[in-house]
N, C-alpha and C positions, 0 to 999 in steps of 0.2 A: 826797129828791131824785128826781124823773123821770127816765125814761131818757135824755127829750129833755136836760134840765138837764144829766146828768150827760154827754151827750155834746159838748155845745157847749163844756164846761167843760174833757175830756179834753186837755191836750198833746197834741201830734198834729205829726207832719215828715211833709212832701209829698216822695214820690221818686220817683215818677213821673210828671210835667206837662212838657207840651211849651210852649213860649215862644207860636209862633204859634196854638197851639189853646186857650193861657190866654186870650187876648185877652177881656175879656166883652163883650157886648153893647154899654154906653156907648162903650168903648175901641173896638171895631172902627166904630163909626159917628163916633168921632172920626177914627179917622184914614181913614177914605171921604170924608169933610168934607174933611181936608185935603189929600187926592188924589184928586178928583173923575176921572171919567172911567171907575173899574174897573170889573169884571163883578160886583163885591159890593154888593150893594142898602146904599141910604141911608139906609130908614125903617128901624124897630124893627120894626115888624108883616112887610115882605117878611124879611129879615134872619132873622128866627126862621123863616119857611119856607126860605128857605135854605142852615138849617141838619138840615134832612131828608133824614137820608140814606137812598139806594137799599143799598146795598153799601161796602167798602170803598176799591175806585176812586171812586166818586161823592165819596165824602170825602176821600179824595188830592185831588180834582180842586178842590174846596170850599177846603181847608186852601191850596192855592197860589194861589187864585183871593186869597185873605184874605195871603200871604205878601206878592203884590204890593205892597201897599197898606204894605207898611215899606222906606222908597224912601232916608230919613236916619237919621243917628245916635241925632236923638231920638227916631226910628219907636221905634226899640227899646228905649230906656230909659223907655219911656211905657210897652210892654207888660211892662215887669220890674215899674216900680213899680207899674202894675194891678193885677198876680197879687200883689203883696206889702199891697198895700190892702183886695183881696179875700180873702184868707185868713188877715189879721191876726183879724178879728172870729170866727175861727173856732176858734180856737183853734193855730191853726199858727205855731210857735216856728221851725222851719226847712225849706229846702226846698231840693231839689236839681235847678235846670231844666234840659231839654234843650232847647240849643242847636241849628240845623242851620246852620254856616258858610256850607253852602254855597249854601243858599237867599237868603244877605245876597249872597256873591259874585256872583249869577246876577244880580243887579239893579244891581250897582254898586259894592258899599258895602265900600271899604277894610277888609280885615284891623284895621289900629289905629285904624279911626274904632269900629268894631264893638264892640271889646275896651275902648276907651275909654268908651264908652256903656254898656258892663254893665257897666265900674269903678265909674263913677257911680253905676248904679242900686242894684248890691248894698251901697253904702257909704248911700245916701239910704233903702233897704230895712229898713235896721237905724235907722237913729234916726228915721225919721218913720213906721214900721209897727211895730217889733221882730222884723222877721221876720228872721232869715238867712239869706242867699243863697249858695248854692254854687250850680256850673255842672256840665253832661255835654256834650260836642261830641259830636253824634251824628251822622253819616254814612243820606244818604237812598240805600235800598240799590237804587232802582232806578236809580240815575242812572250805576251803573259807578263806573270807576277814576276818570276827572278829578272825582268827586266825594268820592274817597277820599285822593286829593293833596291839594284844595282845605283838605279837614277834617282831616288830619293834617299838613301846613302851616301852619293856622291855631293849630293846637293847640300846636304845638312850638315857634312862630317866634312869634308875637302872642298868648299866651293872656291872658286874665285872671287876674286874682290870685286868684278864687274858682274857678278850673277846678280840680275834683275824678276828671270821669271822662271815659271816651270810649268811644261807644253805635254803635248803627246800629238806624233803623227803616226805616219804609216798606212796598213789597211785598216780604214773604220769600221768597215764589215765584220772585223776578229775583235774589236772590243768588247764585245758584249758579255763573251767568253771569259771575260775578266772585271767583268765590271766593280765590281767591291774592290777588289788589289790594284784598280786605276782612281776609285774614288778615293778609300785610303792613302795614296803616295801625294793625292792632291791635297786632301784633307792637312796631312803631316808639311808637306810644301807651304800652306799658307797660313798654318799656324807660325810657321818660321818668317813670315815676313816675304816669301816671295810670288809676286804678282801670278793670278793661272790665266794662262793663253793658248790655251791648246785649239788645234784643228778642230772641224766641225760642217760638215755639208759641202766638203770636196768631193765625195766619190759616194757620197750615201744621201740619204732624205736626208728632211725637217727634226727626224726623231734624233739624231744624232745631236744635231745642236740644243735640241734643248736637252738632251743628255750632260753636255759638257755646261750647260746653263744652270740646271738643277743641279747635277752632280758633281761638278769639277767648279765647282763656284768662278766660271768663265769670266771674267774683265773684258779681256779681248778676243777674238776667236778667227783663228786663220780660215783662211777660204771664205765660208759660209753663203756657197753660191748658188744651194741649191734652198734655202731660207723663202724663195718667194711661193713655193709649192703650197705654205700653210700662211692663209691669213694672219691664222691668230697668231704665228710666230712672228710676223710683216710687222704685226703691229706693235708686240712685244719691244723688237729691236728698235723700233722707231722711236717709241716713248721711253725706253729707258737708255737709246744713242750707244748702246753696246759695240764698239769698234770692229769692224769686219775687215781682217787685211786679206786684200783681191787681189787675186795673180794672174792677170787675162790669159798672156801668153803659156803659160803654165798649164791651165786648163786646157788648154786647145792639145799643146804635145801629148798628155798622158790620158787623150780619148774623153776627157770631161764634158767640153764642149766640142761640136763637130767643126764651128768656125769661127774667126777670131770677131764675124758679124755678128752673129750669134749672141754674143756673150752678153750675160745678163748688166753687167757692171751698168750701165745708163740708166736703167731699171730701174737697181737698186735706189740709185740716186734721186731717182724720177721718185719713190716711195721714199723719200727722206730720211733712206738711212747712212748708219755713220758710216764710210769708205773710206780706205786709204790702198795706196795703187804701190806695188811690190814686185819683186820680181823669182823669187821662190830658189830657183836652182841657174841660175842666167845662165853661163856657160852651157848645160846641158843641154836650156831648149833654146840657145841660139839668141839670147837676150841679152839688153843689161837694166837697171834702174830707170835711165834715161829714155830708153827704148819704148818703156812701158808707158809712159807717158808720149809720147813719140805715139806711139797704136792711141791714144787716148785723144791726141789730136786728128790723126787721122785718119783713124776708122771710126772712132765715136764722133766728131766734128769739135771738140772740147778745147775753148780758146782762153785766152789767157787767166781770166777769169776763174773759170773751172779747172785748171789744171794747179793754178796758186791755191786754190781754194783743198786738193785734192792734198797740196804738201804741206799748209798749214794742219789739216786731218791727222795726217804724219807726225806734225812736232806732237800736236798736241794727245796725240794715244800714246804717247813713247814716255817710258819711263825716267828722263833722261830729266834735269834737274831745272826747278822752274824757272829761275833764272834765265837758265840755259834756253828753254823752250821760247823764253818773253825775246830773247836777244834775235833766235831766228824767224819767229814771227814777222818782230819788227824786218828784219831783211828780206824777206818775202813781201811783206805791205812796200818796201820800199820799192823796190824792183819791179812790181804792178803799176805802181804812181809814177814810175820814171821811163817805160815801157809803153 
């Protein structure tokens, strides 16, 4: 078996992908088609330039530019079953998306037309892809407080029946500006029972993650690549195995890291912390789930071993049901023993 075989073949849970940046190529020119007018090109050929980014805001500004354009209910269950169409052939059994509420709210779109729409989608996800669908309501962190109501409102009062967690992305740089009205929506989040996983040392230091470590009572923490700056954070993560989902490809498009050698992810691993390998916005930068694993053989040298080792990380940070979690273990351990 190839490494290629043996990676297509891997079990593999997505827990880190955003809703609006899964959209792929076909999907966002479908729905440019059916809301003519936006600032998002309508060919295939402009559309992939497009998606070029400068920097981080250039892609803020890209990713809303693309938010626009989910105006109904079934804007958004067109881009659930997308991602769960696009990652069925990849091997991906489950996946955990983040939602931003408040991005539907800015446009219009009903609390329970929203919630009803990803009802649909994560129940059609399972029988006509096999994939699983769980939710993260994520909070966009430059937008302040009424974006932190909007998303822990929606979360508490209309959730979906697959809401598993509740996140915050965006610029890190602007939370600070908010900090109380991001720690409160997290506070009220996990009094409710739902897991916090928000972002953390994408685009800022060390102080950020333990921001959402002290303050947003972190479980899981997206990115966290820039964690090896501070010892004492190195060693924090290590000893308490705090899951970090790493987006290599990711990092490189939006100016994080300069190259895809670069990237810290072998590092981390080399310091024993907990990793799991994602793919964050695929389409946009030219990825998929497989892919990322795919760089992880190729540019990190990471063989069969390491790369099973990287999707059991996966089952096992995912909020997905133990059962559930023990059945694709076992298929992963088998797949290495018959491999």
């Amino acid at each position: 078996m190839t490494i290629d075989t043996f990676i297509d073949a891997l079990p593999k849970v997505e827990l880190h992908v955003h809703l609006i940046g899964s959209a792929s190529v076909p999907t966002v020119l479908e729905l440019a088609r059916r809301h003519p007018g936006s600032d998002v090109p309508s060919t295939e050929e402009e559309l992939r330039r497009f998606y070029t980014f400068r920097d981080f805001p250039h892609f803020a500004q890209v990713y809303r530019a693309v938010n626009q354009l989910v105006r109904e209910p079934e804007d958004v269950a067109t881009l659930v079953l997308g991602l769960a169409r696009d990652l069925a052939p990849q091997g991906a059994r489950y996946v955990e998306l983040q939602v931003t509420p408040y991005a539907h709210h800015i446009v219009g779109l009903p609390m329970r037309a929203v919630t009803e729409a990803l009802d649909l989608a994560a129940r059609r996800s399972l029988t006509d892809h096999g994939v699983e669908m769980a939710y993260i309501f994520d909070i966009p962190g430059e937008f302040g407080e009424e974006a932190a109501r909007v998303t822990v409102e929606h979360a508490l009062q209309e959730p979906p029946a697959a809401l598993v967690g509740f996140g915050i992305g965006g610029i890190e740089q602007e939370r600070v500006k908010f900090r109380d009205a991001y720690r409160s929506a997290f506070s009220a989040a996990r009094a409710a029972g739902l897991h916090s996983v928000p972002h953390g040392g994408e685009m800022s230091g060390p102080e950020t993650i333990w921001e959402v470590i002290e303050g947003y009572g972190a479980e899981r923490i997206g990115h966290g690549i820039n964690c090896l700056a501070d010892p004492r954070l190195v060693a924090h993560l290590r000893e308490t195995q705090l899951p970090l989902d790493v987006c290599p490809t990711s990092n490189v498009c939006t100016g994080q890291i300069s190259r895809i050698e670069d990237h810290p992810l072998p590092r981390m691993l080399e310091e024993g912390l907990y990793v799991t390998l994602n793919s964050d916005d695929p389409p946009m930068f030219a990825t998929t789930l497989a892919d990322e694993y795919r760089v992880a053989a190729t540019v990190f040298g990471f063989g069969r071993k390491e790369l099973a080792q990287l999707a059991r990380n996966g089952v096992q940070a995912s909020y997905m049901a133990r059962d559930r979690k023990r059945t694709l273990a076992e298929e992963i351990d088998a797949l290495v023993m018959g491999g």
